[in-house]
C-alpha positions in Angstrom: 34.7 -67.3 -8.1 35.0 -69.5 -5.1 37.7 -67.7 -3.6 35.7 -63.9 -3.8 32.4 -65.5 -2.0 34.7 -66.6 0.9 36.1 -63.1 0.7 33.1 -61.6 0.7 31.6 -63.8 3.9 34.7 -62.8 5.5 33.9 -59.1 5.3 29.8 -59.7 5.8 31.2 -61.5 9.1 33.6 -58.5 10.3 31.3 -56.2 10.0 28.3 -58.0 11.7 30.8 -58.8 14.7 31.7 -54.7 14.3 27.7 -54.0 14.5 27.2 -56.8 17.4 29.8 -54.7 19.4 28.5 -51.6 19.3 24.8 -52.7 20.0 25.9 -54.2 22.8 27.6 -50.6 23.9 24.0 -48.9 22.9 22.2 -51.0 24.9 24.1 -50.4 28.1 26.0 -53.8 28.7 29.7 -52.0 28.2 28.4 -49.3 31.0 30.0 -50.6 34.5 29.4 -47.1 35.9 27.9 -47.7 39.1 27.7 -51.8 38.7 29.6 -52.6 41.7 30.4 -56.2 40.3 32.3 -54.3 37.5 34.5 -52.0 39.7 35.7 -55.0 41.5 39.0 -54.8 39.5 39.0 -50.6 39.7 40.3 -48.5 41.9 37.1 -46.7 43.0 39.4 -43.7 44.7 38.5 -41.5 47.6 34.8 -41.0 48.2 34.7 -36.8 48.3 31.9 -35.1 47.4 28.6 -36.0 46.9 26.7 -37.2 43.2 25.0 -33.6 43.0 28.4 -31.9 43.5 30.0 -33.9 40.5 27.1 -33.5 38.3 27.1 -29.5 38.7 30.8 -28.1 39.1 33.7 -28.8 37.1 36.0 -29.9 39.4 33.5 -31.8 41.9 34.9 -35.8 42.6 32.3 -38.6 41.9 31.5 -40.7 45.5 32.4 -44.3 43.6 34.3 -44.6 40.5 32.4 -43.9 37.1 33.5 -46.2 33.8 32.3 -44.5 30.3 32.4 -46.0 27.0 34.0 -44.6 24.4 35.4 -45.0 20.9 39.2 -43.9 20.4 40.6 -42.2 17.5 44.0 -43.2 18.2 47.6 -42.0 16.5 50.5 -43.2 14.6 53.5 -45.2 17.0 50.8 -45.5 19.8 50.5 -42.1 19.9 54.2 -41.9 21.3 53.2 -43.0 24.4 56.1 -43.6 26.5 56.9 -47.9 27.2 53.7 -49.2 29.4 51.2 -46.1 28.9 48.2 -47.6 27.1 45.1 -45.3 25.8 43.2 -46.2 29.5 45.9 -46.4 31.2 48.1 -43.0 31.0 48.7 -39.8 32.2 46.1 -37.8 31.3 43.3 -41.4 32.7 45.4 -41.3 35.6 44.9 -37.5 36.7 41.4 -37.5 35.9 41.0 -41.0 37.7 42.8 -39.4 40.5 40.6 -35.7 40.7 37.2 -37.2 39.2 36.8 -40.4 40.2 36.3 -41.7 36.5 37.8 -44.1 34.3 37.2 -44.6 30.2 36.7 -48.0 28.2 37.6 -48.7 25.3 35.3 -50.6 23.2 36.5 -49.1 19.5 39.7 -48.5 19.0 41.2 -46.7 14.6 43.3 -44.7 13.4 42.5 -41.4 12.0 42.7 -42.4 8.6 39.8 -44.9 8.9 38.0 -43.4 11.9 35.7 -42.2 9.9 34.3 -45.3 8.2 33.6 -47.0 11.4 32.1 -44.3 13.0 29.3 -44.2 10.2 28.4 -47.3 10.6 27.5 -46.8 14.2 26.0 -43.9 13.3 23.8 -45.5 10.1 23.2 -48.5 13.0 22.3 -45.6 15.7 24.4 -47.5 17.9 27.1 -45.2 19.7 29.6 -45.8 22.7 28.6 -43.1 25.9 31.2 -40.9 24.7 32.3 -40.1 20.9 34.3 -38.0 19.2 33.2 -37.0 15.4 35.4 -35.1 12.5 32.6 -34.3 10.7 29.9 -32.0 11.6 27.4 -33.8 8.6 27.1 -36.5 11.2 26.9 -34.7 14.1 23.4 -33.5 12.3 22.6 -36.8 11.5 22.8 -38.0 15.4 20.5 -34.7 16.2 17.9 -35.7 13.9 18.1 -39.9 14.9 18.0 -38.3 19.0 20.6 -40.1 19.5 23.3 -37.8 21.7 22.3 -35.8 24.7 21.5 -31.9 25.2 24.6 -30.6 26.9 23.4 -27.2 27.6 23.0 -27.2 31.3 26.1 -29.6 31.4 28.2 -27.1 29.4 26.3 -23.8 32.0 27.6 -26.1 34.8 30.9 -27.8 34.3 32.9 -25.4 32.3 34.9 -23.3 33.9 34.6 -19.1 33.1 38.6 -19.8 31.8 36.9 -22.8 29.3 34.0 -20.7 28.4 37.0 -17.4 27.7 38.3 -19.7 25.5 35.5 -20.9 23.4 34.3 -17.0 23.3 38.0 -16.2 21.9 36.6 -17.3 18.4 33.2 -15.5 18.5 29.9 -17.2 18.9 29.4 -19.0 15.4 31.7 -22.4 16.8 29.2 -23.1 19.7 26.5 -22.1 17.5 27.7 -24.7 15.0 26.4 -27.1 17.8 23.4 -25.8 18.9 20.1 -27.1 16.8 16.7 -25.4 18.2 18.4 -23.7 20.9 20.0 -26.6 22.1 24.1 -27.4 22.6 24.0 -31.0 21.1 27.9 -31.4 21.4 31.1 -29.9 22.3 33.1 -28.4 19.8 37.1 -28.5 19.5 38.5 -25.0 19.4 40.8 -25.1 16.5 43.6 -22.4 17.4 45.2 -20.3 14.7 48.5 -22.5 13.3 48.9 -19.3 11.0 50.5 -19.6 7.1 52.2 -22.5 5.8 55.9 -22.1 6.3 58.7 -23.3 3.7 61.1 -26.0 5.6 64.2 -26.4 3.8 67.5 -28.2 4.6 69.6 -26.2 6.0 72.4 -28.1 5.7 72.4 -29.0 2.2 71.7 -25.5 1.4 75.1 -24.9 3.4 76.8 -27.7 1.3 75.9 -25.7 -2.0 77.4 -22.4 -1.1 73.2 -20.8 -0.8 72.4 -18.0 0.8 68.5 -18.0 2.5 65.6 -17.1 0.2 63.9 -13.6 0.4 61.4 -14.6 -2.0 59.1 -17.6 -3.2 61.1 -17.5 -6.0 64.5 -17.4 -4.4 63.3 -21.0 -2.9 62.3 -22.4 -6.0 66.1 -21.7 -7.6 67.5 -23.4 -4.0 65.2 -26.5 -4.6 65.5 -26.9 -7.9 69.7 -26.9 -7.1 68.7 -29.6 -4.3 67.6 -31.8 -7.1 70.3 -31.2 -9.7 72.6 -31.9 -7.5 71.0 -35.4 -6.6 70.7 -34.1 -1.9 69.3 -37.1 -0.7 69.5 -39.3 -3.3 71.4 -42.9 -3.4 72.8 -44.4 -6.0 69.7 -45.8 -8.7 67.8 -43.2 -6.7 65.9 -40.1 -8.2 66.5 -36.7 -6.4 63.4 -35.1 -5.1 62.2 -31.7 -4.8 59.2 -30.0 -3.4 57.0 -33.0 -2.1 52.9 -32.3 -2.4 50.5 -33.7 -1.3 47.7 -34.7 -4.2 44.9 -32.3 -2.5 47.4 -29.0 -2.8 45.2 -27.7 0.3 45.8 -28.9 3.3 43.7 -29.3 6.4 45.4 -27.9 10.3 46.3 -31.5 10.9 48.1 -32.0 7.5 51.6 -31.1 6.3 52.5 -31.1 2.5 49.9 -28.6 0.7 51.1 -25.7 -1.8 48.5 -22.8 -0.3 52.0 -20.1 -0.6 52.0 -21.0 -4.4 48.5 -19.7 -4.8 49.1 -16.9 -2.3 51.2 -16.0 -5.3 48.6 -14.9 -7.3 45.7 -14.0 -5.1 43.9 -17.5 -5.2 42.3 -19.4 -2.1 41.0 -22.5 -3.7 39.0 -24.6 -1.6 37.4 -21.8 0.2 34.4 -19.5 -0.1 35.7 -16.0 -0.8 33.7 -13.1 -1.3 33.9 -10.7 -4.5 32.2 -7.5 -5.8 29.8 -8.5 -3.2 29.1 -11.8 -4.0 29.9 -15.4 -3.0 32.1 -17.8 -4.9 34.2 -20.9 -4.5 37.8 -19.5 -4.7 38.5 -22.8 -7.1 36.6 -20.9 -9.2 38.9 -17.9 -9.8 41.3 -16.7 -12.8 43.4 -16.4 -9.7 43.6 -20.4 -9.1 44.2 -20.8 -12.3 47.2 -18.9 -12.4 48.6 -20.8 -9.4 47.8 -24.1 -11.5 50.0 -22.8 -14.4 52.8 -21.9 -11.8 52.3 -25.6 -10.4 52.6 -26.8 -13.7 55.7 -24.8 -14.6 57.3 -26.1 -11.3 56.8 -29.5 -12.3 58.2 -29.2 -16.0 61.4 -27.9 -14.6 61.5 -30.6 -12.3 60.9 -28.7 -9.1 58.0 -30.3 -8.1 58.7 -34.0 -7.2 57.4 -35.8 -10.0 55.7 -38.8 -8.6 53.5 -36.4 -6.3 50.7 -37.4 -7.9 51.2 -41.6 -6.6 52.2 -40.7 -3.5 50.2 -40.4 0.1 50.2 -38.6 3.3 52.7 -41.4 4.7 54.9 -42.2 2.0 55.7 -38.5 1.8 56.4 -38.8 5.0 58.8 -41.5 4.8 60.4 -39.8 2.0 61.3 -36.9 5.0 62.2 -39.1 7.6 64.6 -41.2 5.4 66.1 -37.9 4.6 65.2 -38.2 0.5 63.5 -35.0 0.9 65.2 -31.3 1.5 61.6 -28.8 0.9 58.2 -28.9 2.0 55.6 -26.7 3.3 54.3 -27.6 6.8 52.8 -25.9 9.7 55.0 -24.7 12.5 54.4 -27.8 14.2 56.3 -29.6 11.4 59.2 -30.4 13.6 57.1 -32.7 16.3 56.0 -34.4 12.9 57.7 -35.6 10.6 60.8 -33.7 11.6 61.5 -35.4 15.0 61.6 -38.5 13.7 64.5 -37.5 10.4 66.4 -35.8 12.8 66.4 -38.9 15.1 67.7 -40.7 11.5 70.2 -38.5 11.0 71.7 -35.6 13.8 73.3 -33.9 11.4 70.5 -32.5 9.4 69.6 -28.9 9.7 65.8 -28.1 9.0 64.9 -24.0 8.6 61.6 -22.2 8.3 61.1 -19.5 6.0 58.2 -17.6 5.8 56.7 -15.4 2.3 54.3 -13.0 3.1 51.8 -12.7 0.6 51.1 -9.1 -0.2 47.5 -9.7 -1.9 44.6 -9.9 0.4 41.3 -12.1 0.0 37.9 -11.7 2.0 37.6 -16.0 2.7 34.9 -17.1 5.4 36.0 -20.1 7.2 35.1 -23.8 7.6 34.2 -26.2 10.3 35.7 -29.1 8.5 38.8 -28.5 10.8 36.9 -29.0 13.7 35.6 -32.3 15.5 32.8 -32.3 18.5 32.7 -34.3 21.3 28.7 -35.9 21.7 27.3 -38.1 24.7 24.8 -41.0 24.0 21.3 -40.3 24.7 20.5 -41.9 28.2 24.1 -41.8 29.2 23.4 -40.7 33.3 26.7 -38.8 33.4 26.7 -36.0 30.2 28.1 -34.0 32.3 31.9 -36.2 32.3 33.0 -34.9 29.0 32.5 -31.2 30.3 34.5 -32.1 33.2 37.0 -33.9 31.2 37.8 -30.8 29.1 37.7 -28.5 32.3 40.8 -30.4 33.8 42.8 -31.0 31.4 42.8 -27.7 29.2 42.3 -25.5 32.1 43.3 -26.9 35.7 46.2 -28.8 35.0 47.5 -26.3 32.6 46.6 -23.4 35.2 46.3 -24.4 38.8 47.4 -27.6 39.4 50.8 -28.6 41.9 50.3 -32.7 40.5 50.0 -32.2 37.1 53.6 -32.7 36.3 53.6 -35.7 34.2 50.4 -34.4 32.6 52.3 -31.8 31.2 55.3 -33.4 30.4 53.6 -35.2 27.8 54.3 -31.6 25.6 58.1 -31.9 25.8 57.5 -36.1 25.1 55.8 -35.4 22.0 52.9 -37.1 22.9 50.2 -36.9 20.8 47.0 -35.6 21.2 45.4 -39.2 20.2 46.3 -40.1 23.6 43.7 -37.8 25.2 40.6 -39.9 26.3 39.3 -36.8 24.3 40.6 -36.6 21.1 40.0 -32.6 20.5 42.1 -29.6 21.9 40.4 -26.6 24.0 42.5 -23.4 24.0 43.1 -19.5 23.1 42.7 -18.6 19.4 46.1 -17.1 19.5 47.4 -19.4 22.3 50.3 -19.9 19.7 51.9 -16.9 19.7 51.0 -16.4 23.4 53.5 -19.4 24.5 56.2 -18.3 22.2 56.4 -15.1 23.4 56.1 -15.7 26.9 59.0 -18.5 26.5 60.5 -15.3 24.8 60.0 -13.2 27.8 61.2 -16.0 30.5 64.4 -16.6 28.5 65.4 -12.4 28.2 64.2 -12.3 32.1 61.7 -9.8 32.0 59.1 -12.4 33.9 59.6 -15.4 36.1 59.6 -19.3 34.9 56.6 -19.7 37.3 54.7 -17.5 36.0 53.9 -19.1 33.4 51.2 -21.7 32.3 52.4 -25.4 32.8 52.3 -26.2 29.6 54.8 -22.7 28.8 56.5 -24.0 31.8 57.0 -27.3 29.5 58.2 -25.8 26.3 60.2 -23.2 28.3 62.5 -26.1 30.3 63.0 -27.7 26.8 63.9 -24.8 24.6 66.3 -23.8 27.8 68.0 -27.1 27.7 68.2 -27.1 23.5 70.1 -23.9 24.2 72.1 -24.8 26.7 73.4 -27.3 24.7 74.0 -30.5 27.2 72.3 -33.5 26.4 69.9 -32.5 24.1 67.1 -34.8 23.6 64.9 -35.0 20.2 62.0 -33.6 22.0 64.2 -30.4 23.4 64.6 -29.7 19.3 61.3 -30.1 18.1 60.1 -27.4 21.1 63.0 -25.2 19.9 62.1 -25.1 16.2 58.7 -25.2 16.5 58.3 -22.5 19.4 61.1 -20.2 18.6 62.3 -20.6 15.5 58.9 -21.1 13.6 56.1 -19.3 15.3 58.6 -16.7 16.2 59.5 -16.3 12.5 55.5 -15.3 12.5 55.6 -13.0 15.4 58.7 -11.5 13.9 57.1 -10.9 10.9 54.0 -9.2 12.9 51.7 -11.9 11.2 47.7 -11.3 12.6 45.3 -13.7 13.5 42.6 -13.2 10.8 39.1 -13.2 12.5 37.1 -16.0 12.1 33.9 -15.9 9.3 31.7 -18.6 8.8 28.7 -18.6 7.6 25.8 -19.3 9.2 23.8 -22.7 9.1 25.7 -24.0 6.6 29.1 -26.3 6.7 30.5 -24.2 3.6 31.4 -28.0 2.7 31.6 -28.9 -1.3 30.0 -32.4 -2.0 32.3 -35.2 -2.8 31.4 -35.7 -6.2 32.5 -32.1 -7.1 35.3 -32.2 -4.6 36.7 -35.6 -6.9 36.3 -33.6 -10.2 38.1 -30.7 -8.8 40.9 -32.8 -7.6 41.1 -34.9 -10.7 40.8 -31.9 -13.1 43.7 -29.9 -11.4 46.2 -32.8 -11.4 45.9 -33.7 -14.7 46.3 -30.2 -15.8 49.7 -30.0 -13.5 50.7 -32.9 -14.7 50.2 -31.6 -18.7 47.4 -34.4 -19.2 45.3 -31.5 -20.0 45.9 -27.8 -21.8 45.0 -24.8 -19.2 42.3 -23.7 -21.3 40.8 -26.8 -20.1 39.7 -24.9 -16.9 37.4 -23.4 -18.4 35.7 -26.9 -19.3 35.9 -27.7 -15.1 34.0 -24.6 -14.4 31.1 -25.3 -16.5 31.3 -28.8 -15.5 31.4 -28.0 -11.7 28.3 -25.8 -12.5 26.6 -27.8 -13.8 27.0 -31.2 -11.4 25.2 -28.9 -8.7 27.6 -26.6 -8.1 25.2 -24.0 -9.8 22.5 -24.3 -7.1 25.1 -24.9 -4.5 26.2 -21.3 -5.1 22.8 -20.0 -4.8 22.3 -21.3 -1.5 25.4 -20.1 -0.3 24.5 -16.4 -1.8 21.0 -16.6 0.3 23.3 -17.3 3.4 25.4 -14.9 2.8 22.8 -12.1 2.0 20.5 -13.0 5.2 23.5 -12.3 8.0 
């Protein structure tokens, strides 16, 4: 008993000292911009330009050096930021040091996985850093209604450039809209680009080993994984062989790896999403559809398939389960070789990792989500809003566009640096700008256009897939821009995959509370794991109903019928 009250002091204490820090960042005495004692240890730069300049034009340098506040979302590995690059002192701070004349602090510092807790307690405290960066547009609302963060209307008229403001317009006007309360642009949103279908990666190698030829077919790949697993790939001695890892929430987010989605493609199922039928609006968990895909899930883990602790395991240990080369078959977005693929084929240099790609043949009308998407926000009072416009205007258009400097900016790409390392943890860009770098890497290595025309950041992917096929000295990086850019989102342009066009719908989230999204999840793992009979999805669809999902619907329907 004695022993939990000390706990418990111990975590009181923590969090007071958590809520002591970030008053003291609300009140303004973390702010050294313009507090010349402050800067004494700063480089303040060139004095160019005057204060009005920098507070109305993008590009415009800031007459003495300008410190902001802000709490960092930071990555895995320090982000990979090469030995002696810290999160204020790097590349990306350096060029914007160097053009703007500004400088971030650090006063919160989490990983992704527990970002989110800290950030709502400074939201529940109403005490915020000058600059954040939220995953979750629930709080974003909550910080509107509390006045806490700034109107960055004129700040977004002024400081983005007509490239920046292309971009946000290549998804339509709902995402700024998602920001804008009473006519008002309360943050800026993170334009999440199309990463298109979830691709199959299989070993290659061990596929080679066993005498198989590539899959045509979803069910071609389930034959070569379930050989994987008979035939003990991966597995040591005491070891058991495992098959196709998944993750425990089957649908997977644009940052996540792991998720099943091409198993209900199957059948014609997007649970997890609003989908729209015979006119109406339902949840696509709903659906005889998703059920189908269960009983395939389920089928897959009888025969052994499906790797039968999925249902203990986490984001990381599945991970680790790749990078220790335990694992031959997962589905990940095209990006899968920067993460976790690098990092196995650092382990072991003679693994061979392949995409394949099933094209679903049914169709289904789904309106997207903002839960992808994370927004940038400026503390009410801060004297510079304007910073985290110009932020985004340099790096996501002028270094990747016009710069001569921005060198090691952009060779952060072929490093594998993560985007954690930004000062701003979001990315601004083309819908399609995907597809866009692939083929003109395409087009640079068959010589119908010149290296410099393109982009810096194709420029960076180009020299790296050049060298992977060149052969000499090939670094880890030069085969994660390979696979990923040619061999992966080629596989989509190959396969003439589209860019659906974005649906949301309007002045809502389309986001399912927690307490139905824990008895969805709960519900469909015990039924894959044969803890429950499929008829009882019949039971989770009443149930769902009933625990609000009923009136849920309806106000999704009203939505629906008003646009």
């Amino acid at each position: 008993m004695c022993r939990k009250k000390r706990v418990i002091k111990k975590r009181v204490f923590l969090w007071l000292c958590v809520a002591i820090v970030f008053m003291m960042a609300g009140c303004g005495l973390f702010r050294t911009s313009g507090d010349p004692e402050a800067l004494q240890e700063a480089d303040s730069g060139a004095n160019s330009g005057s204060w009005e300049e920098a507070k109305t034009t993008p590009y415009g340098k800031y007459p003495e050096l300008v410190t902001y506040t802000l709490g960092q979302m930071s990555g895995t590995n320090r982000s990979n930021l090469p030995d002696g690059d810290t999160y204020e002192n790097n590349a990306y701070t350096r060029y914007l040091k160097n053009m703007l004349n500004i400088q971030n602090k650090n006063i919160y510092m989490e990983t992704e996985d527990k970002y989110n807790q800290f950030i709502n307690v400074m939201v529940k405290d109403q005490t915020i850093p000058d600059i954040l960066v939220l995953s979750e547009r629930q709080m974003l609302k909550e910080l509107v209604e509390n006045d806490l963060v700034e109107d960055l209307t004129d700040v977004y008229e002024n400081c983005a450039t007509d490239r920046i403001k292309e971009m946000y317009d290549s998804y339509g006007g709902q995402l700024l809209e998602a920001c804008t309360f009473d006519g008002q642009l309360m943050a800026i949103p993170e334009t999440v680009i199309d990463h298109g279908p979830r691709l199959l990666w299989l070993r290659k190698d061990w596929m080679d080993a066993l005498g198989l030829e590539a899959p045509e077919t979803l069910e071609d790949a389930f034959e070569i994984i379930e050989a994987f697993v008979r035939n003990r790939m991966g597995a040591g001695e005491g070891e058991e062989p495992i098959g196709l890892v998944c993750d425990t929430s089957l649908i997977g987010t644009t940052s996540s790896n792991y998720s099943v989605e091409p198993i209900f493609e199957l059948f014609g199922a997007e649970p997890q999403k609003w989908i729209e039928k015979d006119g109406r609006i339902i949840y696509g968990s709903l659906t005889e559809e998703t059920r189908q895909g269960l009983a395939q899930l389920r089928k897959l883990y009888e025969d052994g398939i499906l790797d039968q602790n999925f249902a203990l395991r986490t984001q990381n240990n599945i991970r680790d389960l790749v990078v220790d080369g335990r694992c031959g078959a997962f589905f990940g977005l095209w990006w899968a070789p920067n993460n976790p693929l690098m990092d196995q084929i650092e382990n072991d240099p003679d693994a061979e990792w392949e995409p394949y790609y099933f094209k679903s043949s049914k169709t289904v009308h789904t309106y997207a989500s903002f839960r992808d998407n994370k927004y940038v926000v400026v503390r009410k009072g801060y004297e510079h809003p304007e910073i985290v416009m110009k932020i985004i205007s340099v790096l996501f258009d002028y270094t990747r566009y016009e710069a001569k400097d921005a060198d090691e900016v952009n060779g952060y790409f072929a490093l594998n640096v993560d985007p954690t390392a930004r000062p701003l943890v979001i990315n601004v860009d083309y819908n399609e700008a995907s597809y866009t770098v692939t083929r003109n890497i395409r087009k640079t290595l068959a010589g119908e256009i010149t290296a410099s025309s393109l982009s810096a950041i194709e420029q960076s992917y180009y020299k790296a897939c050049r060298n992977y096929i060149a052969g000499k000295e090939i670094s880890k990086q030069d085969w994660a821009a390979y696979k990923s850019r040619l061999s992966a989102v080629g596989l989509l342009v190959d396969s003439n995959y589209q860019t659906p066009k974005r649906e949301y719908l309007a002045e809502t989230d389309n986001e399912i509370p927690q307490g139905l999204k824990t008895l969805e999840k709960n519900t469909f793992l015990q039924m894959i794991l044969g803890k429950q009979p499929m008829s009882y999805f019949d039971t989770f669809v009443e149930e769902w109903y009933s625990q609000g999902g009923e009136e849920l619907e309806k106000r999704i329907q009203i939505v629906y019928e008003s646009q």
